[in-house]
C-alpha positions in Angstrom: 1.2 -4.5 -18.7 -2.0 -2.9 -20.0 -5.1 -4.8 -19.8 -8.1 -3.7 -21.2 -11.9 -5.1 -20.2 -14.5 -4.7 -22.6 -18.1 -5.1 -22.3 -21.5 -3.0 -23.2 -21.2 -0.4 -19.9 -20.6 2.9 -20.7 -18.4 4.5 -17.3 -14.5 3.5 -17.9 -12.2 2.5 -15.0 -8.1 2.2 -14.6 -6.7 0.2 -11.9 -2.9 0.8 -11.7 -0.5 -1.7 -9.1 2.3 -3.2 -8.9 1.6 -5.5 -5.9 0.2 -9.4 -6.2 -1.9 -9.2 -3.4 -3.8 -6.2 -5.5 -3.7 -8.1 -8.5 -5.4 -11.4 -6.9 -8.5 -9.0 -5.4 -8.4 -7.2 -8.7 -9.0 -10.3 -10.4 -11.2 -11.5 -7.9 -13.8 -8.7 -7.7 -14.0 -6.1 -10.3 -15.8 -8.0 -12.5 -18.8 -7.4 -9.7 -18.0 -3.5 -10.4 -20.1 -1.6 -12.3 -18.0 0.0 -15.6 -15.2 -1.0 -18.3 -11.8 -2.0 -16.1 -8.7 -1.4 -17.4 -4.9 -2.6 -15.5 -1.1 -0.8 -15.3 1.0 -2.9 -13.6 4.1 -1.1 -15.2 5.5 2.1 -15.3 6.4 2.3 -19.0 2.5 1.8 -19.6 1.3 4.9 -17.4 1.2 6.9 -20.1 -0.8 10.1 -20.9 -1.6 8.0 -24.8 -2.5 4.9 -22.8 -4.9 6.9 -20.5 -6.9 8.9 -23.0 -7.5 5.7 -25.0 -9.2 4.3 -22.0 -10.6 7.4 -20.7 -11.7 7.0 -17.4 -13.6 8.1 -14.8 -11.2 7.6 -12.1 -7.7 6.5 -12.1 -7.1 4.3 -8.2 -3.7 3.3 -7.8 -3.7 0.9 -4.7 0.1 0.9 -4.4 2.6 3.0 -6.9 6.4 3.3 -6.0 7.1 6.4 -8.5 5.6 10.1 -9.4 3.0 9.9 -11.8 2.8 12.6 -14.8 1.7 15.9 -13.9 -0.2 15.7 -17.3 -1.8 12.5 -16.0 -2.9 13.9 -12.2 -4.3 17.3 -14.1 -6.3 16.0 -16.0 -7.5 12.7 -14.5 -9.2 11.7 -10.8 -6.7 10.4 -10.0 -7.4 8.2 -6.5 -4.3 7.5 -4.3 -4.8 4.7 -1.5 -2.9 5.7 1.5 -2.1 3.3 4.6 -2.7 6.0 7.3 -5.6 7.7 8.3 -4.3 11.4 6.5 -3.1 14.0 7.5 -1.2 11.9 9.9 1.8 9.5 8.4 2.1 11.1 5.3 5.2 10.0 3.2 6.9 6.5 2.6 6.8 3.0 4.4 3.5 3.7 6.3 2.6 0.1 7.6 6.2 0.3 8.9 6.2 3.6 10.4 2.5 2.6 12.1 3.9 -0.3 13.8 7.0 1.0 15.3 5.3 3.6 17.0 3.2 1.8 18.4 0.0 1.9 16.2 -2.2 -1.2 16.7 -5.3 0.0 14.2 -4.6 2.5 11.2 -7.5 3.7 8.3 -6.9 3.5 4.7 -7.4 6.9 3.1 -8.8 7.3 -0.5 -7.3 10.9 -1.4 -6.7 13.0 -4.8 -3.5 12.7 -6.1 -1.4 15.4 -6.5 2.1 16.6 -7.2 2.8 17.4 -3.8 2.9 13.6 -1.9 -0.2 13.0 0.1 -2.0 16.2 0.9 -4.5 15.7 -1.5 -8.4 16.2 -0.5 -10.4 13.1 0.8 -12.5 10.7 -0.8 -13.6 8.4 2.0 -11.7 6.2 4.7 -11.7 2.2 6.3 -10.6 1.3 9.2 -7.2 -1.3 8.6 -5.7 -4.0 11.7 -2.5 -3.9 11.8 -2.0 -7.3 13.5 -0.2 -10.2 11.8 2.7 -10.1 9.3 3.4 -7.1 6.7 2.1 -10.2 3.9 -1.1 -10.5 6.4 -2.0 -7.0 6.5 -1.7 -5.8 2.9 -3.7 -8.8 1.9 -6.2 -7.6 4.0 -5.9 -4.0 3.1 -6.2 -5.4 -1.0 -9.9 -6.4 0.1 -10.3 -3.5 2.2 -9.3 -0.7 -1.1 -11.8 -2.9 -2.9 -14.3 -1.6 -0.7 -13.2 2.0 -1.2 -13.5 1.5 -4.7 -16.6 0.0 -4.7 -17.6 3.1 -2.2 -16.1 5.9 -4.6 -17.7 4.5 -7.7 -21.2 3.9 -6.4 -21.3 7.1 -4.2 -19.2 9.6 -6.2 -18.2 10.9 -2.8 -17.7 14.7 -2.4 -14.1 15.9 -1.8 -13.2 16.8 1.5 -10.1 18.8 3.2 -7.5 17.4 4.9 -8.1 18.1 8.7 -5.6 17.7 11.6 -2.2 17.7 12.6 0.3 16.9 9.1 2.8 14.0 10.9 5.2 12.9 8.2 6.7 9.5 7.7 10.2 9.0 5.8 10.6 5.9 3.7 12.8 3.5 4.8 16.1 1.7 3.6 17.0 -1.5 3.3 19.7 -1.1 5.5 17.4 -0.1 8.2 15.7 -3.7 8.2 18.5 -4.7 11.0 17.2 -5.6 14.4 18.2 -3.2 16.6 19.9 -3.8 20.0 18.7 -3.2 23.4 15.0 -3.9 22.3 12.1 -5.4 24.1 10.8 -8.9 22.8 7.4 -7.6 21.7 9.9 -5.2 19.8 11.5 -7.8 18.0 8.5 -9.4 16.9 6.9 -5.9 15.7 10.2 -5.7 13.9 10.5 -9.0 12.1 6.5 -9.1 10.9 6.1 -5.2 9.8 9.0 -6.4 7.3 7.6 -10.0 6.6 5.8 -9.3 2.7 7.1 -10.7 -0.5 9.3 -8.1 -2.3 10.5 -6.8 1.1 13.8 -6.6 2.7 13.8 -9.0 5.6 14.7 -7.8 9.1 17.7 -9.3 9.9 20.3 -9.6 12.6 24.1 -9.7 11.6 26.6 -12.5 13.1 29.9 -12.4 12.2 30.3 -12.9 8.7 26.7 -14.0 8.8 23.4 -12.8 8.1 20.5 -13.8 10.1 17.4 -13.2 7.9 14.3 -13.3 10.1 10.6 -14.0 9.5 7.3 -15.8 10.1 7.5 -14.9 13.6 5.1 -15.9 16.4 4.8 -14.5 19.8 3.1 -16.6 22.2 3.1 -15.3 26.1 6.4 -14.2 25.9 7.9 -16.6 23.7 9.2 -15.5 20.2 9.8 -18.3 17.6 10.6 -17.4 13.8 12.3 -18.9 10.8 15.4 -18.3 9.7 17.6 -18.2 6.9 21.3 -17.8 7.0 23.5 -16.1 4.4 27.0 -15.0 4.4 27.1 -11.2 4.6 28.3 -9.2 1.3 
C-alpha cells in the first residue's frame, strides 16, 4: 500500500514497513513530524515511479525483508534501522542472534543503505532492552526508531564510518525454532520469548507425533511457566 500525506510543508518524507508494531507508532506520531509523510507497506509499491512522485528527503525503512532497487538506494537517503549496535551483528534475525549469545542491552543503528547488507555509514544510535518477549521488544524498539527519525530529520546528522570489529549474524530458519536439548532453564526461556512476535515461527518442542508450540513464557526464580499449543506434526 502507498499512502500519501498532504499538507502545506514543503520537506517530503517515505516511511517504508511491513511490521504492525511500526505501523501503530507510524500512525501514532508522525503527524508531530515536521514534513509531507508518505507509507510502503508492500513490495510491489517500492518503486523507483512511486518514489520520484513523492520525492523525498529521506527514505527510513524500520523493518524490510527484501533488497531494495539499486536505482532506489543511488539515488535516495535511503535510512536502514538495524537491531544491533553496527559493525557488530550484521546480517539477519538480530534480536535473535543478541539474545542467544547472551546480549542483555543492544542499540538501534540508523545507517545508509546500501547494496552490500549493513555496512553502510552511520546516522546516529539508541540504546534498545532486550528484556521481555520478541512482541515486547520490537514494540519498544517502533517507539525507539521514532526517535531516530525524529533525530535524523531535525538534526540532519553527519554520516559517520563504521568503526569496530564486523561480527556477522546469519538469519535463521524456521526449522531452527526447536528447543534444543541439554539446555539450561534460563535457556529455554531466552528461547521461547526471542521467538514470541506475531508473524514469527514459535519455538517449539517435538513429541511424538506432536508439536509442542511454546510462548508467553515467564520465569520467576527458577520457575518457567508458558502457554502452549499442541498440533500434530506435518
Amino acid at each position: 500500500m502507498l499512502k500519501e500525506l498532504t499538507s502545506n510543508k514543503t520537506m517530503n518524507y517515505l516511511v517504508v514497513t511491513i511490521k504492525q508494531w511500526n505501523l501503530d507508532v507510524y500512525e501514532k506520531y508522525i503527524s508531530k513530524l515536521e514534513g509531507n509523510w508518505s507509507l510502503i507497506t508492500n513490495k510491489e509499491d517500492l518503486t523507483l515511479k512511486n518514489i520520484k512522485k513523492i520525492n523525498p528527503k529521506y527514505i527510513f525503512f524500520p523493518h524490510w525483508s527484501w533488497m531494495v532497487p539499486k536505482e532506489i538506494t543511488d539515488n535516495y537517503d535511503c535510512v536502514c534501522i538495524h537491531m544491533t549496535d553496527l559493525p557488530y551483528g550484521r546480517g539477519g534475525s538480530p534480536l535473535q542472534n543478541l539474545i542467544i549469545k547472551g546480549h542483555k542491552v543492544t542499540k538501534l543503528t540508523a545507517l545508509k543503505m546500501t547494496q552490500e547488507l549493513d555496512t553502510g555509514d552511520i546516522y546516529h544510535k539508541v540504546s534498545l532492552d532486550l528484556s521481555g518477549s520478541a512482541q515486547e521488544i520490537f514494540i519498544d524498539s517502533a517507539n525507539k526508531i521514532y526517535e531516530l527519525i525524529k533525530f535524523i530529520i531535525e538534526n540532519k546528522p553527519q554520516l559517520q564510518p563504521q568503526e569496530g570489529k564486523v561480527v556477522n549474524f546469519n538469519r535463521r530458519k524456521p526449522s531452527q525454532s526447536e528447543i534444543p536439548k541439554d539446555i539450561t532453564i534460563e535457556e529455554i526461556y531466552d528461547y521461547i520469548r526471542m521467538l514470541d512476535a506475531d508473524t514469527y515461527p514459535a519455538a517449539y518442542i517435538n513429541y511424538g507425533e506432536f508439536r509442542l508450540l511454546c510462548k508467553k513464557a515467564k520465569l520467576d526464580n527458577g520457575k518457567l511457566t508458558m502457554e502452549v499449543d499442541v498440533k500434530k506434526n506435518e
